[in-house]
N, C-alpha and C positions, 0 to 999 in steps of 0.2 A: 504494500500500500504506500503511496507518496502521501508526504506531510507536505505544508505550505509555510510559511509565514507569511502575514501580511502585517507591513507596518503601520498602515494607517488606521489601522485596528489593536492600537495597543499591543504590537508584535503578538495576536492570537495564534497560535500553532492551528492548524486545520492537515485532518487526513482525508481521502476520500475513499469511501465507504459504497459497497453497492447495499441497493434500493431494490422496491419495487415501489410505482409511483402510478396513481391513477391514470387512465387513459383521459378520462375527463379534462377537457383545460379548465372549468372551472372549479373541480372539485383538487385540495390540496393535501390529500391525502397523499402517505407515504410509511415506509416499515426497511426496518432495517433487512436485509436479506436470510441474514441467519435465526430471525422471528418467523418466517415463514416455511408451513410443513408440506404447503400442496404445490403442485408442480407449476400450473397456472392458477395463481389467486386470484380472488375476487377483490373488490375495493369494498373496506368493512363498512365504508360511510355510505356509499352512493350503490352499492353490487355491479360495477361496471367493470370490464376487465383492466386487470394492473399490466404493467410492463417493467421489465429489467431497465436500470439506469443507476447512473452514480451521482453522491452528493457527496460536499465538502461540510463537515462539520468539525464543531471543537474538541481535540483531542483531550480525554477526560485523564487526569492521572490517580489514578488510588492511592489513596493514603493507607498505609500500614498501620495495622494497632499494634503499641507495645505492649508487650507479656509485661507483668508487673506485682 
């Protein structure tokens, strides 16, 4: 997966991640790839078919808990 920075965003880290994303243009539904069990989903808002595509979002880091 590629990360980005973008500066003018507070140097945000962004990766991009596949999708599936409504067919709908106005419907802005979207799931991340590895949430989805059927081969061809459906759109859980609208029931209209989804599609394969990629989106850049912000790369989240986990925090560790300390044993204590």
């Amino acid at each position: 997966m590629a990360t980005t920075t973008l500066e003018d965003e507070g140097k945000q880290e962004l990766e991009q991640i596949e999708i599936w994303r409504c067919k709908q243009p106005d419907c802005k539904a979207w799931t991340r790839k590895e949430f989805v069990t059927e081969t061809l989903p459906d759109c859980p808002l609208c029931k209209n078919p989804m599609v394969r595509s990629y989106k850049h979002v912000p790369v989240v880091h986990k925090k560790s808990k300390k044993k204590g």
